[in-house]
N, C-alpha and C positions, 0 to 999 in steps of 0.2 A: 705922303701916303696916297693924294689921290694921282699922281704922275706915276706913280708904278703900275697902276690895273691894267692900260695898255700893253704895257712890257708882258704881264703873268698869263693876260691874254692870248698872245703871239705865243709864247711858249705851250700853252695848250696844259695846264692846270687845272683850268676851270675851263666846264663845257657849258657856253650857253646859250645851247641848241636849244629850240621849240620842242615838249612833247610831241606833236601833231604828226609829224613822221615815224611813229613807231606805231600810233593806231592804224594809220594807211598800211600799212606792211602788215599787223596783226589781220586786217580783215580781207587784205587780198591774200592771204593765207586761207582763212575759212572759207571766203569764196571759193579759191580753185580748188579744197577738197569739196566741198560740194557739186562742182559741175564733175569732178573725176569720179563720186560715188554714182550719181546719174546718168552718167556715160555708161559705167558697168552696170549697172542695173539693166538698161535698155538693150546694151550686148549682149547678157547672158538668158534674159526671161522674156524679148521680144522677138528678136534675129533669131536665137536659138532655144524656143521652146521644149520641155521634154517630149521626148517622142512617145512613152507609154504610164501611162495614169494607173497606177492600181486600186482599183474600189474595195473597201472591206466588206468581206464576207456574208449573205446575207443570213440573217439566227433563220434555224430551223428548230422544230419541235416533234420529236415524235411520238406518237401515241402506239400502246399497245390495245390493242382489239381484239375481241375473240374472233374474227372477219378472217382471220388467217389462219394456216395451220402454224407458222412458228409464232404466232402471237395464243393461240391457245395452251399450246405447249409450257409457254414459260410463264401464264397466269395460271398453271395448272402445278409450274414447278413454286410460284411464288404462294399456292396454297398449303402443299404440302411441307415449306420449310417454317412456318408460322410458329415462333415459338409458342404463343399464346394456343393452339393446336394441340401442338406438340407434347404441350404438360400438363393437359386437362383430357378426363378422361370423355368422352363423345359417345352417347347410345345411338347405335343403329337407327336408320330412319324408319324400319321397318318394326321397328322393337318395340312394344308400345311399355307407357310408365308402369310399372307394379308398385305399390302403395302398400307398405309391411304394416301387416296388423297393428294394433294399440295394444300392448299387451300389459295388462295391471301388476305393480310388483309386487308379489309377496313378501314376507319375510322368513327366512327359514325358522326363525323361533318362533312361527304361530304354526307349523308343521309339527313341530318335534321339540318338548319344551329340556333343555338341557339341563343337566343335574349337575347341582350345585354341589360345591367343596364345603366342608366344614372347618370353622373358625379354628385358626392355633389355638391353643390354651393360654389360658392369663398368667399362669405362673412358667417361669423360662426358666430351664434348668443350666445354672452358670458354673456346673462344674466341666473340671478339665477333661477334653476326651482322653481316651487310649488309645497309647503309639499301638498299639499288640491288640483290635479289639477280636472277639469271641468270633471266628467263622468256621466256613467247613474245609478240611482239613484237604490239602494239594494233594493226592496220590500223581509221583509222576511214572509215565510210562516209558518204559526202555525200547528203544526204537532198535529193531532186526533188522542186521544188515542184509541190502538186496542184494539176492544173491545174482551172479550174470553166469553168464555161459562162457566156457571154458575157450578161448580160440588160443589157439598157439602159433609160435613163431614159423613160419612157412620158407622153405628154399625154393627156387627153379632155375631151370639152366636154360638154355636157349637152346632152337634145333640143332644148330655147328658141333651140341656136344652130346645131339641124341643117341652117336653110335658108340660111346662108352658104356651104356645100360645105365642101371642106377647106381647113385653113388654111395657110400658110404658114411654115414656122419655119426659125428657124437651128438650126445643128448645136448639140445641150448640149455645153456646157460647164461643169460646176458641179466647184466646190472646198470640199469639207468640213472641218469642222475637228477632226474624231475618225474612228478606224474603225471606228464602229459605224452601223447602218442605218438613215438617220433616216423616221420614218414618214411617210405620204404628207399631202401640202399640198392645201389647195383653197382657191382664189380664185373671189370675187365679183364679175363683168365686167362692162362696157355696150360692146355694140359701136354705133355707129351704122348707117345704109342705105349709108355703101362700105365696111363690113368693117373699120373700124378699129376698134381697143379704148383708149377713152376713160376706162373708171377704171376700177382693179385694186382691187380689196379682202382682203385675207388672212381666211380664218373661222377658220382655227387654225395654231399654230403644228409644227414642224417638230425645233423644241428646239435650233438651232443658228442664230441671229441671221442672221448673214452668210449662210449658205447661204437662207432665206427672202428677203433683200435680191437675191440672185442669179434665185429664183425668182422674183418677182416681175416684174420688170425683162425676164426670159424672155417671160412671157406680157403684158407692156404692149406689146411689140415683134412682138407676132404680127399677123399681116395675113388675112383671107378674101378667096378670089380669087373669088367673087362676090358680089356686090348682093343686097341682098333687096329682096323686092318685100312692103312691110309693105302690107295692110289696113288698118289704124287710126291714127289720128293718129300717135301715137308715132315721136319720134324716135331713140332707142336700145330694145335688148333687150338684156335685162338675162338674163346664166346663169351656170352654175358650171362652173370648171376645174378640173381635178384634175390633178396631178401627184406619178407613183408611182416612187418613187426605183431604179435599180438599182446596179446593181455598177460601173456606170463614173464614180461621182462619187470625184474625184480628190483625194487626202490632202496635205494641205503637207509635205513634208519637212522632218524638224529640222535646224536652223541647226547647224553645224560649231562647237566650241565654240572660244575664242579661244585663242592660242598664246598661254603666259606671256610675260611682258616678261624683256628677261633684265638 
C-alpha cells in the first residue's frame, strides 16, 4: 500500500498542490480591478471635466400689493368673488342702523271676546236615519235651445267662368255623416260655349266620402244661363268652384235600436 502513492501520484489522481497559489491569483485580480476603476475615474472626471453645471432654480415669491394697477385689480376681483360676501346680506356704508320698535303683543281675545258654542245634549238620539229624509222639492228647468243664425251652403266660380252670367242651381240638399263642419271643397270644371259642365274634378277633399259624392254631382248638374262668346279656338273653359259648407247640411238620424225577441 505504501509503494503505490508514488505510482497514483505520477498519474495525477491526487493533487497535492499548496493552497497559497490560488490566494496570489484571487488578489492580483482585485488589485488590477482596482487600479482599472481609478484609471477611469481620473479619465473621465479629471482630463475630461463637464463642460456646463446647471444650478437649480432660485424660489421666488410673489406678492400681490395694491402698488400696482393689476395688483389692485385682482384684490378688488378677489373681494367680489368672496363667498362669505356673496351670501350674507351687507348695509350700505352710508345707511345708518334703524332699530324697529318694541311692540307689545296682544291677544286678539282681549279685543273681541268670541262667542261660545253650546254643549250637545246628554241624551243621543240612536235611531236610524232616512234614506228619503224630508226637503225641499227639485223643480228642474228645461233648458231652450239656442237658437243660431241661419248660414247656408254658398257656391262660387272663379273669374275664367265670369262670362257665362250666373248660373243656375237646384236647392242644396246635402246630408253629412258627423256633426262636425266639414271644410270647404273645390272643383275643377269645363264648361263648354252653352254653359254646360262637362267634367267635375275634385282638388281636395272634404273628409267625409259621401257628402263629396253629393257635392260633386251638385255642381255637374249646374247650368249658365248664357253662351259665351269665346275668341279662340277652344272648345271648353276650364275654372274653379268652390263650395263653402253651412249650417244647413243635414245629420242622418240614428236608427231606433231593435225590440228584443221575446
Amino acid at each position: 500500500m505504501t509503494s503505490s502513492l508514488p505510482v497514483l501520484r505520477e498519474i495525477g489522481l491526487f493533487s497535492w498542490d499548496g493552497p497559497g497559489r490560488r490566494g496570489v491569483v484571487l488578489a492580483g485580480c482585485v488589485f488590477l480591478s482596482f487600479l482599472l476603476h481609478a484609471a477611469s475615474f481620473y479619465l473621465f472626471q479629471i482630463v475630461y471635466p463637464p463642460a456646463l453645471s446647471l444650478l437649480p432654480p432660485p424660489a421666488r415669491v410673489s406678492l400681490i400689493t395694491p402698488t400696482t394697477e393689476e395688483g389692485r385689480t385682482l384684490l378688488r376681483w378677489v373681494e367680489a368673488e368672496d363667498p362669505a360676501l356673496a351670501s350674507s346680506t351687507l348695509r350700505p356704508i352710508e345707511m345708518k342702523t334703524a332699530r324697529l320698535p318694541e311692540v307689545e303683543h296682544v291677544p286678539s281675545y282681549q279685543m273681541s271676546e268670541p262667542a261660545l258654542k253650546s254643549p250637545p245634549p246628554f241624551t243621543v238620539d240612536l235611531r236610524i236615519p232616512s234614506s228619503q229624509p224630508p226637503g225641499p222639492v227639485v223643480i228642474p228647468h228645461q233648458r231652450l235651445p239656442q237658437k243660431t243664425a241661419a248660414l247656408p251652403t254658398t257656391i262660387s266660380f272663379s273669374d275664367e267662368l265670369q262670362g257665362f252670367g250666373k248660373p243656375s242651381l237646384a236647392p242644396p240638399k246635402f246630408v253629412g255623416s258627423s256633426n262636425e263642419a266639414p271644410p270647404a271643397i273645390s272643383f275643377r270644371i269645363a264648361v263648354n260655349r252653352d254653359g254646360e259642365v262637362l267634367y267635375c274634378f275634385a282638388t281636395n277633399s272634404s273628409g267625409d266620402r259621401e257628402l263629396d259624392e253629393q257635392a260633386r254631382k251638385y255642381v255637374a248638374l249646374c247650368r249658365f244661363n248664357r253662351k259665351s262668346a269665346m275668341d279662340n279656338d277652344a272648345d271648353l273653359v276650364w275654372g274653379t268652384a268652390t263650395i263653402d259648407w253651412g249650417n244647413d247640411v243635414a245629420v242622418p238620424q240614428a236608427k231606433p235600436a231593435a225590440a228584443p225577441e221575446p
